[in-house]
C-alpha positions as CSV (number, residue, x, y, z in Angstrom):
1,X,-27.5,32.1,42.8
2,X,-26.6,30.2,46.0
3,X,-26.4,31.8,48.7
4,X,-23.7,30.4,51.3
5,X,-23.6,33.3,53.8
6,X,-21.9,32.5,57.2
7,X,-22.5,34.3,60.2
8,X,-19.0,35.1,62.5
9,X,-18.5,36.9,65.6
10,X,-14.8,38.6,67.4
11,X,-13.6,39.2,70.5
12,X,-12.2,42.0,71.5
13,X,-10.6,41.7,74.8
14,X,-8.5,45.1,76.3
15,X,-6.6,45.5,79.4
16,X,-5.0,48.5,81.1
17,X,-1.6,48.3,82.8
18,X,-2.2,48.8,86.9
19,X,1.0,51.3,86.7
20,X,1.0,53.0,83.2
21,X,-2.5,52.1,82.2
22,X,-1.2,51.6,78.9
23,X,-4.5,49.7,76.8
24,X,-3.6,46.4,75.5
25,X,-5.4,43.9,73.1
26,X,-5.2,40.2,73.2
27,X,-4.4,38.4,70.0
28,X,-4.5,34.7,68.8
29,X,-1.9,33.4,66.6
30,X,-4.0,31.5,63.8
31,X,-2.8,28.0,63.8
32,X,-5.1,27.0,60.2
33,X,-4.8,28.2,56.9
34,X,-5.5,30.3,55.5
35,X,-3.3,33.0,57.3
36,X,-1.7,30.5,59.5
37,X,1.1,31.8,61.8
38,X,-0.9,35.3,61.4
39,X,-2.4,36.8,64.6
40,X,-6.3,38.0,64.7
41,X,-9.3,38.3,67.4
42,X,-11.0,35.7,68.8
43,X,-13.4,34.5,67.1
44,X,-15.3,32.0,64.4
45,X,-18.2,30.6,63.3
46,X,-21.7,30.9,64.7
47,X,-23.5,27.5,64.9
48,X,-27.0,27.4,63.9
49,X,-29.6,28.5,66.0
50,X,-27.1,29.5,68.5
51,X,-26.9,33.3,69.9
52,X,-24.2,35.4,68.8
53,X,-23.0,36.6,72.5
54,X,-23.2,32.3,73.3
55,X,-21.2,32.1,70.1
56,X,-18.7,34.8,71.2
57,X,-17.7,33.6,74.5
58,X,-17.6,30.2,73.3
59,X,-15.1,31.4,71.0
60,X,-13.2,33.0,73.1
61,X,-12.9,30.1,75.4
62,X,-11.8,27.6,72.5
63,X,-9.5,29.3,71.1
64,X,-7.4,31.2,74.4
65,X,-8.9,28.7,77.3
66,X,-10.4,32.4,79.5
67,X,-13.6,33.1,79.8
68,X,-15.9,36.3,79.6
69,X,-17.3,36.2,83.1
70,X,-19.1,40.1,82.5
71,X,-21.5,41.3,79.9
72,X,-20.5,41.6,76.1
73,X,-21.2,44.9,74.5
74,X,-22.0,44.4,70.5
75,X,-20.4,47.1,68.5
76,X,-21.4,46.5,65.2
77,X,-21.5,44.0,62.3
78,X,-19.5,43.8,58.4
79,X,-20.6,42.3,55.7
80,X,-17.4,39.7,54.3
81,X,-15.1,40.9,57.5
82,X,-12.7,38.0,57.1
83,X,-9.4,38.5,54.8
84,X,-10.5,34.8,53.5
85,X,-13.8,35.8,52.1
86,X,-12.2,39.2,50.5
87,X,-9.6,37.6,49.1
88,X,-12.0,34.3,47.4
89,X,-11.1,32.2,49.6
């Protein structure tokens, strides 16, 4: 058996409101299919040999233009995480 495994890392970027400290998250809108027009994290593909924080903020950067100018805090991994791979895609 083959074994086509990919490695992919999220963003998760919150905010609090100054006045209501209210938490927010910050969402893409997918533009590809599968699930185009569908909003997720941040996030994609790990190139090879390249960290997973490097892969993260790179990420983040292509795909809403900001950048993660503090330290990233890993919170844990899942095997086949995206809807595509659950689904056979």
């Amino acid at each position: 058996m083959t074994n086509n495994a990919s490695l992919a890392t999220d963003v998760v970027v919150l905010a609090a409101h100054r006045i209501t400290w209210e938490w927010h998250v910050l969402l893409i809108e997918r533009r590809d299919d599968p699930h185009a027009g569908l909003y997720a994290l941040p996030g994609g593909y790990v190139d090879r040999d390249e960290p997973t924080e490097f892969a993260a903020r790179r990420e983040l950067a292509e795909e809403t233009g900001l950048a993660a100018l503090g330290p990233l805090e890993p919170v844990g991994s899942t095997p086949s995480r995206t809807a595509t791979r659950a689904a056979g895609w």
